[in-house]
VOGU-3710 file (C-alpha; in Angstrom, 3 decimals, decimal comma):
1> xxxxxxxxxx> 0,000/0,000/0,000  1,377/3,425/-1,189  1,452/6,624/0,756  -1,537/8,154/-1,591  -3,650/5,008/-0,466  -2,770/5,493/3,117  -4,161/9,101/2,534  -7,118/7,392/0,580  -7,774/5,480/3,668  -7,589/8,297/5,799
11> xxxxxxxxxx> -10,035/10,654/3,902  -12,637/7,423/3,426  -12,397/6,904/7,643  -12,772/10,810/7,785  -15,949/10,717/5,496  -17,272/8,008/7,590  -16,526/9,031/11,363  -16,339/13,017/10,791  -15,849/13,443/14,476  -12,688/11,957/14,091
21> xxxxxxxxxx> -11,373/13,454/10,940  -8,315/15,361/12,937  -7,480/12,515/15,171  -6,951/10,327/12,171  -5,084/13,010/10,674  -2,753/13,140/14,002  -2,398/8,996/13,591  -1,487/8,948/10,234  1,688/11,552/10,805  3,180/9,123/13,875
31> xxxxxxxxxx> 2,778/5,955/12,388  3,129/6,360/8,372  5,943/9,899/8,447  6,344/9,574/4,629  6,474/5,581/4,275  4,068/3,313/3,501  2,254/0,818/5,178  4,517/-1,710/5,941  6,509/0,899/8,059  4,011/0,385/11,083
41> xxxxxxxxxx> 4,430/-2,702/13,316  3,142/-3,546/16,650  5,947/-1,383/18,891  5,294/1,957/17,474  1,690/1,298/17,729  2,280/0,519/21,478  4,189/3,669/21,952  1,386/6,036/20,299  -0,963/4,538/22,190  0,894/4,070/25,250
51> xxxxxxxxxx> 3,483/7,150/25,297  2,823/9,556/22,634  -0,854/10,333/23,278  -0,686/10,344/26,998  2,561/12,481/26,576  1,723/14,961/24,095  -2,116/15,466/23,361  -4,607/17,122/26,150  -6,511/14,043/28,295  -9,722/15,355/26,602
61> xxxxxxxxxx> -8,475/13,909/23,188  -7,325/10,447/23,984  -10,418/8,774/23,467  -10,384/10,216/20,315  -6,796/9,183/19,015  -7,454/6,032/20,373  -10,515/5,365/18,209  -9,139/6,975/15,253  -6,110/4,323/15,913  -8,025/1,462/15,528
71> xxxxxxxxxx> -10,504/2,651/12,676  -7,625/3,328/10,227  -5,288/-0,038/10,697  -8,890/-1,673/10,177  -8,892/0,607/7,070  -5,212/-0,747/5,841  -6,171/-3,918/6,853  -3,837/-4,158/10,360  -6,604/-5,925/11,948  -4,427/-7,511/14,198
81> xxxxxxxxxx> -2,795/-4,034/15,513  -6,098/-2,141/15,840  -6,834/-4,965/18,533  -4,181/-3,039/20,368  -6,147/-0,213/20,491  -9,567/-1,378/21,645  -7,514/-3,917/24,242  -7,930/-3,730/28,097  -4,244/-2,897/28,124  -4,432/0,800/26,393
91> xxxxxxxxxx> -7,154/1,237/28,526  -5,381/0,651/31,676  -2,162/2,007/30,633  -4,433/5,359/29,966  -6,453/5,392/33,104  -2,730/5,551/34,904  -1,680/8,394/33,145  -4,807/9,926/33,714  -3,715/9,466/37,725  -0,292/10,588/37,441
101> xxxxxxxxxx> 3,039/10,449/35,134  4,733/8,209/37,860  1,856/5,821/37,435  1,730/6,152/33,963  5,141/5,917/32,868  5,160/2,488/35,146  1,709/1,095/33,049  3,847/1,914/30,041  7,126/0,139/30,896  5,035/-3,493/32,794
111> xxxxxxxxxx> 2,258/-3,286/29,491  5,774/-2,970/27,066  7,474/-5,807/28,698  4,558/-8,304/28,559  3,858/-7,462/25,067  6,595/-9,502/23,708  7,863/-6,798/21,105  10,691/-4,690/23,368  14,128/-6,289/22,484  15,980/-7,863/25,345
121> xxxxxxxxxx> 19,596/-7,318/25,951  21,669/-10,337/24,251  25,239/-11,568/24,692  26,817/-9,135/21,906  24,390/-6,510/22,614  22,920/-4,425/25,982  20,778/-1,688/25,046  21,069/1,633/26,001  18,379/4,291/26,524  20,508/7,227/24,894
131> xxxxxxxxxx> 22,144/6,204/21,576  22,711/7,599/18,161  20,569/6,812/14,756  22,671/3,520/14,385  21,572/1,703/17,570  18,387/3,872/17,147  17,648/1,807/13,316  18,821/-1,450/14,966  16,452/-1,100/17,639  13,248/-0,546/15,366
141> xxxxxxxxxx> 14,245/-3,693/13,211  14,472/-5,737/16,351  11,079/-4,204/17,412  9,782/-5,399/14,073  11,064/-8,688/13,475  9,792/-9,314/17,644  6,203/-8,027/16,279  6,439/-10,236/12,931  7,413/-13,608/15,016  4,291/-12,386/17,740
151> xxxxxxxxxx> 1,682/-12,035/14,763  3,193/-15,542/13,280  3,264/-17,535/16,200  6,986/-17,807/16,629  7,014/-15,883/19,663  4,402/-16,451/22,581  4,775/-13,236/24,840  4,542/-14,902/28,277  5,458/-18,428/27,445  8,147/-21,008/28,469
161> xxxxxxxxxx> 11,108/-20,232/26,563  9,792/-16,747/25,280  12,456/-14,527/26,534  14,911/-17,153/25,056  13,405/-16,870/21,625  13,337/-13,325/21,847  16,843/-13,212/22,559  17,658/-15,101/19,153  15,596/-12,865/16,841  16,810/-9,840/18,289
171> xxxxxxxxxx> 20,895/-11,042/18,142  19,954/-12,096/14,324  18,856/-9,153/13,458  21,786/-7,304/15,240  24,480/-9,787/13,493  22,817/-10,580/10,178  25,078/-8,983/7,169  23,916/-5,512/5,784  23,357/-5,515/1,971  24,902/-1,306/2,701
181> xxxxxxxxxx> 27,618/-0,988/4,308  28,009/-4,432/2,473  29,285/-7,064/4,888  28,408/-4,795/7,966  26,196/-5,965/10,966  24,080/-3,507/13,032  26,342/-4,869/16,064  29,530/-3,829/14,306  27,874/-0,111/13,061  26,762/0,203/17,016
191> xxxxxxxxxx> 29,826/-0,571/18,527  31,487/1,670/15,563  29,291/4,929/16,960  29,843/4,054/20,680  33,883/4,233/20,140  33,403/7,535/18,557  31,125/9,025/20,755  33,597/7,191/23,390  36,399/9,503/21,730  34,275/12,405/21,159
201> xxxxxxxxxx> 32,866/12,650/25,476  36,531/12,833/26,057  36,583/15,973/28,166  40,419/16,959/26,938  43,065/16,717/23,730  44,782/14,467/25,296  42,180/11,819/26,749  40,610/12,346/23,106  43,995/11,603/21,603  44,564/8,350/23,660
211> xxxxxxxxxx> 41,282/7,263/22,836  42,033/7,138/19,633  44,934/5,690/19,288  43,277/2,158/20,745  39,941/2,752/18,820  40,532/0,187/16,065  41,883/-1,869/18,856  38,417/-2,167/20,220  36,024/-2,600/17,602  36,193/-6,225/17,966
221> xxxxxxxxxx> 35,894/-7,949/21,348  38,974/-8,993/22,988  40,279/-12,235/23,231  43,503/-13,756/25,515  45,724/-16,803/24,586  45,327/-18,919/27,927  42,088/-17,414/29,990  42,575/-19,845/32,250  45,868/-19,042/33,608  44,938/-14,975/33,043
231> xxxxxxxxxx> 42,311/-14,917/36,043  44,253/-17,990/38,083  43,440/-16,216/41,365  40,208/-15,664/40,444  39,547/-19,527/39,245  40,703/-20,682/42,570  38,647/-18,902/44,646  35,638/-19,471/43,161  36,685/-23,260/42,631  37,284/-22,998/46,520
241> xxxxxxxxxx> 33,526/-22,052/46,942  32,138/-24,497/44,613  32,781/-27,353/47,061  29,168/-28,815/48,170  29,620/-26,967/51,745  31,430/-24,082/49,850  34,285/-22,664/52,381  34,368/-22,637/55,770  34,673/-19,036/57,261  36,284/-18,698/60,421
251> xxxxxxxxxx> 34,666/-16,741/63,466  35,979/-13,845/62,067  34,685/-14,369/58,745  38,015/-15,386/56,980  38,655/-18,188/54,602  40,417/-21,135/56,201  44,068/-20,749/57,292  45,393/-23,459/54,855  43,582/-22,124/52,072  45,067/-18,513/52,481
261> xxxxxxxxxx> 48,472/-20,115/53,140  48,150/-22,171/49,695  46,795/-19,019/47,596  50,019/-16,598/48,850  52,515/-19,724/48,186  50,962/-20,364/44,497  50,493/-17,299/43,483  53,701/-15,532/44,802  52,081/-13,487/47,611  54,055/-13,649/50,040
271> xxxxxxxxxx> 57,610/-13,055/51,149  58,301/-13,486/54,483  59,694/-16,677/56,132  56,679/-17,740/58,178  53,109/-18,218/56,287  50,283/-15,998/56,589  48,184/-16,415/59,783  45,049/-14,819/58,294  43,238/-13,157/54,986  43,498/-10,384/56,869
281> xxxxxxxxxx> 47,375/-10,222/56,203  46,897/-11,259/52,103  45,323/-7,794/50,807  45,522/-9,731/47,149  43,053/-12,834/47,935  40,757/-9,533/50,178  40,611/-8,027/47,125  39,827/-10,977/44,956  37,233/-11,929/47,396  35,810/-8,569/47,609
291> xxxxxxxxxx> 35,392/-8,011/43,503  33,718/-11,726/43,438  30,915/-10,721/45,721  30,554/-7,467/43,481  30,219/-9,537/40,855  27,699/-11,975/42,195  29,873/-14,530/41,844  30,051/-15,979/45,738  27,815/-15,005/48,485  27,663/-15,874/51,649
301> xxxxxxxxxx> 25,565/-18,624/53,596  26,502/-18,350/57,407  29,687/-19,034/57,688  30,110/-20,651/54,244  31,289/-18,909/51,488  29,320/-20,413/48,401  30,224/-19,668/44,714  26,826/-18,696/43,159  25,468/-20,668/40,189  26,608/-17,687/37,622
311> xxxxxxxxxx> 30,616/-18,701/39,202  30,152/-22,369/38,779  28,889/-21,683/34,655  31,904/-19,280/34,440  34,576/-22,286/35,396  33,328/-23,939/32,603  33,504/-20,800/30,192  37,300/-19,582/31,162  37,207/-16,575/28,498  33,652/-15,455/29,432
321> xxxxxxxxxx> 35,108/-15,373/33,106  38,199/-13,528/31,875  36,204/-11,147/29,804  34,170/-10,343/32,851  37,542/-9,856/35,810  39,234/-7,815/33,129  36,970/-5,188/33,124  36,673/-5,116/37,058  38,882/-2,604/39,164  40,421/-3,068/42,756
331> xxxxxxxxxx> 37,581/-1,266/44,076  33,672/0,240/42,263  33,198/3,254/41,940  33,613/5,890/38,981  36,820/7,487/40,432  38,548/3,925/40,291  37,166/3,200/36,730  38,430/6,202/35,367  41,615/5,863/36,789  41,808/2,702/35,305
341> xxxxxxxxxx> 41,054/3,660/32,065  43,506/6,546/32,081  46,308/4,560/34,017  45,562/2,058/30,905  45,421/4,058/28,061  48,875/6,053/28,967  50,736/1,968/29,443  49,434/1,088/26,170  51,976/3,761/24,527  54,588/2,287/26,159
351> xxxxxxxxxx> 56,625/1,985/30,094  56,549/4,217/32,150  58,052/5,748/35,271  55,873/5,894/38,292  56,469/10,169/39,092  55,664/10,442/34,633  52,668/8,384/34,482  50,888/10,215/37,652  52,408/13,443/35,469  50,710/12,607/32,473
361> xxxxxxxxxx> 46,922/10,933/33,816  47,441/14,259/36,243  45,913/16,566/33,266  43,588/13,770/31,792  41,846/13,491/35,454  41,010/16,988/36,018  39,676/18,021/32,816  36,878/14,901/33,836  36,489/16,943/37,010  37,796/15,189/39,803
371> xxxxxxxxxx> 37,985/16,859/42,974  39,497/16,168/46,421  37,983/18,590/49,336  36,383/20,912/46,972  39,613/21,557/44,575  40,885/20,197/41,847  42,754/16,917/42,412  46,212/17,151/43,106  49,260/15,394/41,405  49,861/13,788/44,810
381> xxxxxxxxxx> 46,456/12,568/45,019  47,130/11,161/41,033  50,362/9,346/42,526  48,666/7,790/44,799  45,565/6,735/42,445  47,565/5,144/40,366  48,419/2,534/42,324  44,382/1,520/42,354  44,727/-0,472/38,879  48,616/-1,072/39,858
391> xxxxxxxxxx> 47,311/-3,293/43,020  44,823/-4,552/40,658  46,823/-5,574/37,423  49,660/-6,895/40,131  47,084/-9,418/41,419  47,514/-11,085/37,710  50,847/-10,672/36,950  49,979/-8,719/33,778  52,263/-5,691/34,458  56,177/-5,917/33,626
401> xxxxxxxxxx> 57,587/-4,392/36,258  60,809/-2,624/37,223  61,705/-2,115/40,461  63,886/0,764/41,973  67,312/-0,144/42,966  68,689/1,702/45,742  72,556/2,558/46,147  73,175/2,902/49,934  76,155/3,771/49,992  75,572/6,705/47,832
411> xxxxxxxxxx> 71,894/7,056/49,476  70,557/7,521/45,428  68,107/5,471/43,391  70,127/3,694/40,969  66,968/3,285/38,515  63,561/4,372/38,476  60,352/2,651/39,241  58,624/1,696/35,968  55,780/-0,192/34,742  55,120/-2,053/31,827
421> xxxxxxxxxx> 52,460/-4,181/30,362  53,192/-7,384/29,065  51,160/-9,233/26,063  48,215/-10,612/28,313  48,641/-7,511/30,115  47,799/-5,267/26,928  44,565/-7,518/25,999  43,394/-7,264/29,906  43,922/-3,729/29,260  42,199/-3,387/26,243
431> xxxxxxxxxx> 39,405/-5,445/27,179  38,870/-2,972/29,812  38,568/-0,298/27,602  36,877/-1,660/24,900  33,758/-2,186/28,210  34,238/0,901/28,628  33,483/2,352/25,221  30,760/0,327/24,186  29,098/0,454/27,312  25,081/1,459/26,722
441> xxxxxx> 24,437/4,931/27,319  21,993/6,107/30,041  22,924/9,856/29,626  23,942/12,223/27,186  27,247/12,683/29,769  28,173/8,791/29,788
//
């Protein structure tokens, strides 16, 4: 159906329901903007009916629009959509508006998630809610081909398995080949205008330049030779807490002597002649522990520490679990992430001396706007941040490190301190970042 027999349509509906000649008028421009027919599916209908009209029009004309919705797809022979419009669910989703936008706006969001046709996050995808036109095209066509498998039976909104099947129509559409660009996927033209919005946020030259430099770097996801070995520390504490009882905690809440004694020998935590007499005295397998409850990958159970049923998958996936501990920190929070990032950007160039690398992420850090006591942070405060993906990175063994010598006899540094990344050390890096700048966007500032 062309755009002159949509406006056919329209003028016949007009002719026959005069008192809703400018509500059909209003449906026509949001659902058919220049396109024909085909262009409407059952998401934007939803989102008229749902968001636009209680958004935009005065309460007095929603009845209106909401008739004149469901006379013209009868017209154009959407029988199936103008069912949306007469359905107990516009009217509810309406009446909450009608009470308030808190109510309304929740109607809206529990009516859109039952109705089969809003794209769920998949493994090479998570969706933002601020994007550009790329993620903003891929998102209609997963709309669409979520309403064509509802009106064909393929998907059962509500039914065993549904979410599942939604999954796998949405990640085909997102990494089925483009006829233009030829050979591109939506996936790849997303994560294309993430990086560059990535490099364009950057709040300074220099961060901007950086950026840059690793953006082809990232435009694929990043892969290590032996995952296994990369997150060692990691692997044996969760394999720790996968036993049936998980591991014992002590009164104090500690993992088991022997256990902390065996993690410091293997992996080269400790140097002093008699073994640790607590977790309290390994900071490394604190820190390990800490980042795996973050990551809801132990919890917990009295004075068992259980690995959760997401750790015990993981074992069995090495490279998901490496994908997901490389782009962790020491510690959450924004201040550590973006230390990371700029602590990780500057060691991808090449070593670097402890007193130049606080130097140069000094600049990059307060043009992002960090602030210590109401001023502007301090290269002392930088020197001392750096150390927060230092501790973390040191925990894997990724960073090639050179230690300071120290004549005493002349009481001078014979060398001094650098750091280094070596080859698994780059890819943990760089699968940091690339998390980082593909992450969906919630804000115009992220």
């Amino acid at each position: 159906m062309t755009m002159d027999e949509i406006e056919l349509a329209v003028r016949r509906a007009g002719t026959q329901r005069p008192e809703l000649s400018g509500a059909l008028d209003v449906v026509a421009d949001f659902l058919w903007p220049g396109e024909g027919v085909d262009q409407v599916h059952q998401a934007a209908v939803q989102c008229f009916l749902w968001w636009d009209v209680p958004k935009r029009h005065d309460p007095r004309d929603w009845g209106a629009l909401v008739e004149a919705t469901a006379v013209l797809l009868d017209a154009v022979g959407r029988d199936r959509l103008a069912d949306i419009a007469r359905s107990t669910e516009t009217t509810s989703v309406l009446e909450a508006w009608g009470t308030d936008e808190a109510a309304g706006l929740a109607a809206f969001k529990s009516a859109r998630a039952v109705s089969g046709v809003e794209p769920p996050d998949t493994d090479v995808l998570a969706w933002g809610t601020v994007f550009g036109p790329y993620e903003a095209e891929a998102l209609e066509e997963a709309e669409r081909a979520l309403g064509d498998a509802v009106a064909g039976g393929e998907l059962v909104p509500g039914a065993p398995r549904a979410q599942a099947t939604a999954r796998r129509i949405t990640e085909r559409v997102l990494t089925t080949a483009l006829d233009l660009p030829p050979g591109q996927t939506r996936v790849g033209l997303i994560t294309t205008e993430r990086i560059s919005h990535w490099i364009a946020l950057a709040p300074n030259e220099e961060l901007s330049a950086w950026r840059s430099l690793v953006a082809n770097r990232l435009l694929s996801p990043v892969g290590v030779e032996d995952p296994e070995a990369a997150v060692a520390p990691v692997r044996w504490l969760l394999e720790l807490c996968a036993a049936p009882e998980g591991a014992l905690l002590s009164q104090s809440g500690y993992l088991p002597r022997g256990s902390v004694a065996e993690a410091a020998e293997r992996f080269g935590w400790w140097d002093w002649p008699k073994p640790p007499r607590s977790e309290a005295d390994v900071h490394q397998l604190a820190t390990i522990r800490e980042a795996a409850r973050r990551l809801h990958l132990v919890r917990r159970r009295g004075r068992h520490l259980m690995a959760t049923s997401r750790a015990k998958e993981l074992l069995a996936r090495p490279l998901e679990l490496w994908s997901i501990v490389a782009t962790e920190t020491e510690e959450g929070g924004d201040f550590a992430l973006a230390v990371t990032e700029a602590v990780g950007l500057r060691l991808l160039q090449g070593r670097a001396e402890v007193h130049e690398l606080a130097i140069d992420v000094h600049p990059v850090l307060q043009a992002q706007g960090w602030s210590s006591g109401g001023r502007a942070i301090s290269l002392v405060e930088v020197t001392s941040a750096i150390y927060i993906p230092v501790r973390w990175w040191s925990i894997f063994g990724i960073l090639d490190e050179e230690r300071m010598r120290w004549d005493s006899d002349a009481h001078r540094a014979l060398n001094p301190h650098r750091y280094g990344l070596r080859p698994d050390g780059e890819a943990m890096v760089l699968a940091f970042l690339r998390a980082r700048a593909v992450r969906p966007r919630h804000s115009v500032y992220d």
